[in-house]
MIPA-444656 format. One record per atom (N, C-alpha, C, O): residue in three letters; y, z, x. Coordinates in steps of 0.2 Angstrom, whole numbers, padded with zeros to 4 digits, always signed. Layout:
<rs>
AlaYZX/...
</rs>
This chain:
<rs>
Unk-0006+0000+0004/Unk+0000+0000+0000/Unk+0006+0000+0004/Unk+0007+0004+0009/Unk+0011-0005+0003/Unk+0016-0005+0005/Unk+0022-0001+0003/Unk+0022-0001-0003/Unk+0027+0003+0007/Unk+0031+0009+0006/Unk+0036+0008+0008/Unk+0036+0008+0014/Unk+0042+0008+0003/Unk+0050+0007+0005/Unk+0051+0014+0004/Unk+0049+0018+0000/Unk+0057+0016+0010/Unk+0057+0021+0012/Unk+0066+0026+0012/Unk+0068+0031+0014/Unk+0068+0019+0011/Unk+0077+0020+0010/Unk+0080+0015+0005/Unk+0077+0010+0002/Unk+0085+0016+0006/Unk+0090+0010+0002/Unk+0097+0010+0003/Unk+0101+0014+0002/Unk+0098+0007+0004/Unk+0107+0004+0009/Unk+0109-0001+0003/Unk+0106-0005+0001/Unk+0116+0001+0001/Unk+0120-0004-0004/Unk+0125-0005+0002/Unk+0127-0001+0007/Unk+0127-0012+0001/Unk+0133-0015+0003/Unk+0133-0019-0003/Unk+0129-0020-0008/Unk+0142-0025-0001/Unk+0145-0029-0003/Unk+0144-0038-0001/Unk+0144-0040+0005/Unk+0143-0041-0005/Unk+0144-0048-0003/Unk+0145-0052-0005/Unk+0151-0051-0008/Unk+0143-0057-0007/Unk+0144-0063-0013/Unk+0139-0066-0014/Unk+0135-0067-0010/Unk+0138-0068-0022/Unk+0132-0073-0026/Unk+0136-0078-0027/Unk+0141-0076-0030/Unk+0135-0084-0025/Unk+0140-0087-0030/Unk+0146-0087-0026/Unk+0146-0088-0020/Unk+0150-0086-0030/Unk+0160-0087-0029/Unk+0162-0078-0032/Unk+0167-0076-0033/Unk+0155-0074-0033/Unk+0156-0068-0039/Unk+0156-0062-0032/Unk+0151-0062-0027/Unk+0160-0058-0032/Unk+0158-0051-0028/Unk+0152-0047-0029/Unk+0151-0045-0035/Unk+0149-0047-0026/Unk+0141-0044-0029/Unk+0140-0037-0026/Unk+0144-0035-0021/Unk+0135-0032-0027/Unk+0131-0028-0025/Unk+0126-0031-0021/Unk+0124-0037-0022/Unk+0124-0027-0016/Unk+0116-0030-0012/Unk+0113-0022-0011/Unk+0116-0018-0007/Unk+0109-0022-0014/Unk+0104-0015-0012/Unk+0098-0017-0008/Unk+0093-0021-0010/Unk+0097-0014-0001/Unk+0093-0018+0005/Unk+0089-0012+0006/Unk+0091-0006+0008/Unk+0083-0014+0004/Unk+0077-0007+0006/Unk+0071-0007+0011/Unk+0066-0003+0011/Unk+0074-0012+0017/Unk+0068-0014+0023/Unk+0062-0018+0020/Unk+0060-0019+0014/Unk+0060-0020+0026/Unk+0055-0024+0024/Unk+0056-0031+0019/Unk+0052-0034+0015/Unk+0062-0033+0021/Unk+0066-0038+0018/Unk+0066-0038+0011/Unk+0069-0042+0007/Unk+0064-0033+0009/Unk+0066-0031+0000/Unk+0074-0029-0002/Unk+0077-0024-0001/Unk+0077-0035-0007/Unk+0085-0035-0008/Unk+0086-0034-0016/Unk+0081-0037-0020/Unk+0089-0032-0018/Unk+0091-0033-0026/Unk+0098-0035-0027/Unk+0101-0030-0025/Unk+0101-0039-0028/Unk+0108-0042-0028/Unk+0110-0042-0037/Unk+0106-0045-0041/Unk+0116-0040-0038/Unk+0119-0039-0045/Unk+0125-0038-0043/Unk+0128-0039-0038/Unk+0129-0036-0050/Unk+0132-0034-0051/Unk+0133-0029-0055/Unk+0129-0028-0060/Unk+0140-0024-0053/Unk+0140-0017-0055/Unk+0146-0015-0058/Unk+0152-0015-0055/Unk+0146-0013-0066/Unk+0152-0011-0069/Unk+0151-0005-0072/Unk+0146-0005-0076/Unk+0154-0001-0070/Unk+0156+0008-0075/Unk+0147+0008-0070/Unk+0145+0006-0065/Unk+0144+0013-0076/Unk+0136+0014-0075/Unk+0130+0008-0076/Unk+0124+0009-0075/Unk+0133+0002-0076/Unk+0129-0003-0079/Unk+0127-0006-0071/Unk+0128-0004-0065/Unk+0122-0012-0073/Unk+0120-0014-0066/Unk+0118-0019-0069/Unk+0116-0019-0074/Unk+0119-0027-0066/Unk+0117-0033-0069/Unk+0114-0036-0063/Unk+0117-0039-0059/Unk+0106-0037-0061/Unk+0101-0037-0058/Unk+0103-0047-0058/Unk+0106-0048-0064/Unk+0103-0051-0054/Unk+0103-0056-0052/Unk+0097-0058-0047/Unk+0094-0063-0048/Unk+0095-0054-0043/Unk+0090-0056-0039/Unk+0086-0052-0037/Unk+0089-0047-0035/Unk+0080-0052-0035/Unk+0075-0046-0033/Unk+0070-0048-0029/Unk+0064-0049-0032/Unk+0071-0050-0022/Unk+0067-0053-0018/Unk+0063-0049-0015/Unk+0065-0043-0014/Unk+0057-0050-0013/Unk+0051-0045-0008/Unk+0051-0049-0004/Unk+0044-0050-0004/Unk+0054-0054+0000/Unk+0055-0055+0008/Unk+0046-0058+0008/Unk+0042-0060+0003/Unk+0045-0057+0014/Unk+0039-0060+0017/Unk+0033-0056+0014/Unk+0027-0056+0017/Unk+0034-0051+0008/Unk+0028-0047+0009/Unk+0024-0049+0003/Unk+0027-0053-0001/Unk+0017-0048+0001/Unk+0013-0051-0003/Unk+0016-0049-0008/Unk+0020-0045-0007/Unk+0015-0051-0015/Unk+0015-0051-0021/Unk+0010-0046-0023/Unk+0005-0044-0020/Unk+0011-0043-0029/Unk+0008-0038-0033/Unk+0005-0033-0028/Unk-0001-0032-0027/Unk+0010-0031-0024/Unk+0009-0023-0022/Unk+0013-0018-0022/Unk+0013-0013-0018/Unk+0016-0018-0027/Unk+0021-0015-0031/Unk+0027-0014-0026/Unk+0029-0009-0026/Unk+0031-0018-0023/Unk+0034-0017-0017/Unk+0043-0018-0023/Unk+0048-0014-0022/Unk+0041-0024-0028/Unk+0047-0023-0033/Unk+0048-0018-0037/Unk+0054-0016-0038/Unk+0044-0016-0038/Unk+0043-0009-0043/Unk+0046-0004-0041/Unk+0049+0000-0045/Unk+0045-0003-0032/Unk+0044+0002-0030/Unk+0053+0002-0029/Unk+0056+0007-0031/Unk+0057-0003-0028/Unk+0064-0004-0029/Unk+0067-0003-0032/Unk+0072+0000-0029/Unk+0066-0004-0039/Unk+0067-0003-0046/Unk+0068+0004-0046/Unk+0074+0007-0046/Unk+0061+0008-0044/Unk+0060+0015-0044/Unk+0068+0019-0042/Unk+0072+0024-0044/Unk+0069+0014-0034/Unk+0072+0021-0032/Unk+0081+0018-0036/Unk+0084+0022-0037/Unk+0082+0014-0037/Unk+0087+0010-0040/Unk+0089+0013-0047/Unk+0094+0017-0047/Unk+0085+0012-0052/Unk+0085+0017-0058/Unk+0088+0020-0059/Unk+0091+0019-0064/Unk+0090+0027-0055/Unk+0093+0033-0054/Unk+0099+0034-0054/Unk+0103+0039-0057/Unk+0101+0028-0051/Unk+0108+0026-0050/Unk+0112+0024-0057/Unk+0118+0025-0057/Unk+0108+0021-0062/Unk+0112+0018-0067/Unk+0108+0020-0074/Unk+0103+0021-0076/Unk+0113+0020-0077/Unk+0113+0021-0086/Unk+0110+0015-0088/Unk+0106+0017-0092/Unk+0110+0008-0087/Unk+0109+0002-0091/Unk+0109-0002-0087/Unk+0114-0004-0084/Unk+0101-0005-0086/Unk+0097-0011-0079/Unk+0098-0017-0083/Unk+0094-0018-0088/Unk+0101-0021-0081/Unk+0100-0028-0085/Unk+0098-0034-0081/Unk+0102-0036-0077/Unk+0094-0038-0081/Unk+0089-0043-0078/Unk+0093-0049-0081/Unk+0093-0049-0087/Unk+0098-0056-0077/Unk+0099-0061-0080/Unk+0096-0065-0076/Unk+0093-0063-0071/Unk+0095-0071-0080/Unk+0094-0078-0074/Unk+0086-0079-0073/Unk+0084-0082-0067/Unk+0081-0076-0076/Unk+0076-0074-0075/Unk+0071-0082-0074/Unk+0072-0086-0079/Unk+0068-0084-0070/Unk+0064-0086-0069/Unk+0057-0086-0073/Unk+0054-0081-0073/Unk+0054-0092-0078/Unk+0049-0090-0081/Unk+0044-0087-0078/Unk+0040-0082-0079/Unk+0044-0091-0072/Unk+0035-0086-0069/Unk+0038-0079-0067/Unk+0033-0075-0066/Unk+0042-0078-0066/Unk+0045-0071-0065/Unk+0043-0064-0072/Unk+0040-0058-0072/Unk+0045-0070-0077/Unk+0045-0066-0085/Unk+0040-0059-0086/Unk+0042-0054-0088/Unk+0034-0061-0084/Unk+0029-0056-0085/Unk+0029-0048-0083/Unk+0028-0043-0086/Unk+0032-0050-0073/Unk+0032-0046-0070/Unk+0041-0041-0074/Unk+0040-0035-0075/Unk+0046-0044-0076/Unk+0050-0040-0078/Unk+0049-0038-0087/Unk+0053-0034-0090/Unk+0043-0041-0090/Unk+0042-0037-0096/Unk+0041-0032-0094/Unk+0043-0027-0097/Unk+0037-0031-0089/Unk+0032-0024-0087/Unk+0037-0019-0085/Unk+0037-0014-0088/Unk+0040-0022-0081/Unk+0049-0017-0080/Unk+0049-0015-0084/Unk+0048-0009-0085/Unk+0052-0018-0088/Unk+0057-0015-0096/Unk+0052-0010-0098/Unk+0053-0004-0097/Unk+0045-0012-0100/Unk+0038-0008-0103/Unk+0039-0003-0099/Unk+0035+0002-0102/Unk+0041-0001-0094/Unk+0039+0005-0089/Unk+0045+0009-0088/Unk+0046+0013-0083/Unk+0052+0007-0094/Unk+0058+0010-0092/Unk+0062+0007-0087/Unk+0068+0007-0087/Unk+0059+0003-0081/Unk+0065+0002-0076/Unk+0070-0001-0077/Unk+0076+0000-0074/Unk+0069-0004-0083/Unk+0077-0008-0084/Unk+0078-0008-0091/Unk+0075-0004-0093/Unk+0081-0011-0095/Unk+0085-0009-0101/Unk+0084-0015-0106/Unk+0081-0014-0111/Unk+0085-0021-0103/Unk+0085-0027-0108/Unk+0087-0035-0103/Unk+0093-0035-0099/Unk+0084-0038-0103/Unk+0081-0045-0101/Unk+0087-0050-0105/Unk+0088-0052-0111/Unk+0090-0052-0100/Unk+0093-0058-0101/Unk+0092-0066-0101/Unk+0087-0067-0104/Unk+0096-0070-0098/Unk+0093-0077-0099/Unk+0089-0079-0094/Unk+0089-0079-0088/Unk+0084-0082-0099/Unk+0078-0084-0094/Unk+0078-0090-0094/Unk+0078-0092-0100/Unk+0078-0093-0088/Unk+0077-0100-0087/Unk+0070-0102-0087/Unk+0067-0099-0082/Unk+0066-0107-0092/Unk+0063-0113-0090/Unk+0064-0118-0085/Unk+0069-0118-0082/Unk+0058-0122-0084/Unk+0058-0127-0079/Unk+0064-0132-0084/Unk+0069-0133-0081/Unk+0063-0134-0088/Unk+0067-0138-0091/Unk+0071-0136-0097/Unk+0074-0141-0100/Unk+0073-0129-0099/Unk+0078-0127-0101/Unk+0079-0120-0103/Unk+0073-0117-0103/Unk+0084-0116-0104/Unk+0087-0112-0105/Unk+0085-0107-0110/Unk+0087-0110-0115/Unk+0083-0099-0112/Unk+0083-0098-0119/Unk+0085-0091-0116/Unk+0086-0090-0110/Unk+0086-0086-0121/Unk+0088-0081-0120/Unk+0084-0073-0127/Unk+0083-0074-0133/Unk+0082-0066-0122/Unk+0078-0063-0127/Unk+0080-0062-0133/Unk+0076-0060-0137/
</rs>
């Protein structure tokens, strides 16, 4: 099992937008945006490490804490599954747009 063991926020940009980067080693990054208590999840990469071992969760986990209301946009379909189970497990709050290969819908 893979184990993140800190988490470092800094500032950068997505886009042309002022963003959050929350950086937790091991090339795991969560990139959003941040207003009042809110957090607007944009990206949640785990770098070079395998898939399903819990290394996003474990992110989530320590992130959580931090805010009143996780919101997931921009979501990638093959991604979908993995942030139902977020929401199902409390990490985050509600699921915004998810992109298809060939179009757009929202929950």
């Amino acid at each position: 099992m893979y184990t993140l063991h800190e988490m470092h926020e800094s500032e950068g940009y997505y886009g042309n937008r002022r963003a959050t980067i929350y950086k937790f080693g091991r090339g795991v990054r969560i990139i959003g945006f941040k207003k009042n208590n809110n957090f607007e999840i944009r990206v949640l990469t785990i770098g070079m490490n395998p898939r399903q071992r819990g290394i996003g969760k474990q992110a989530l986990e320590m992130l959580r804490p931090k805010y009143e209301k996780i919101t997931v946009s921009e979501i990638y379909d093959h991604a979908l599954p993995f942030w139902l189970k977020m929401k199902e497990r409390g990490l985050i709050n509600n699921l915004g747009s998810v992109k298809a290969s060939d179009r757009e819908y929202t929950e």
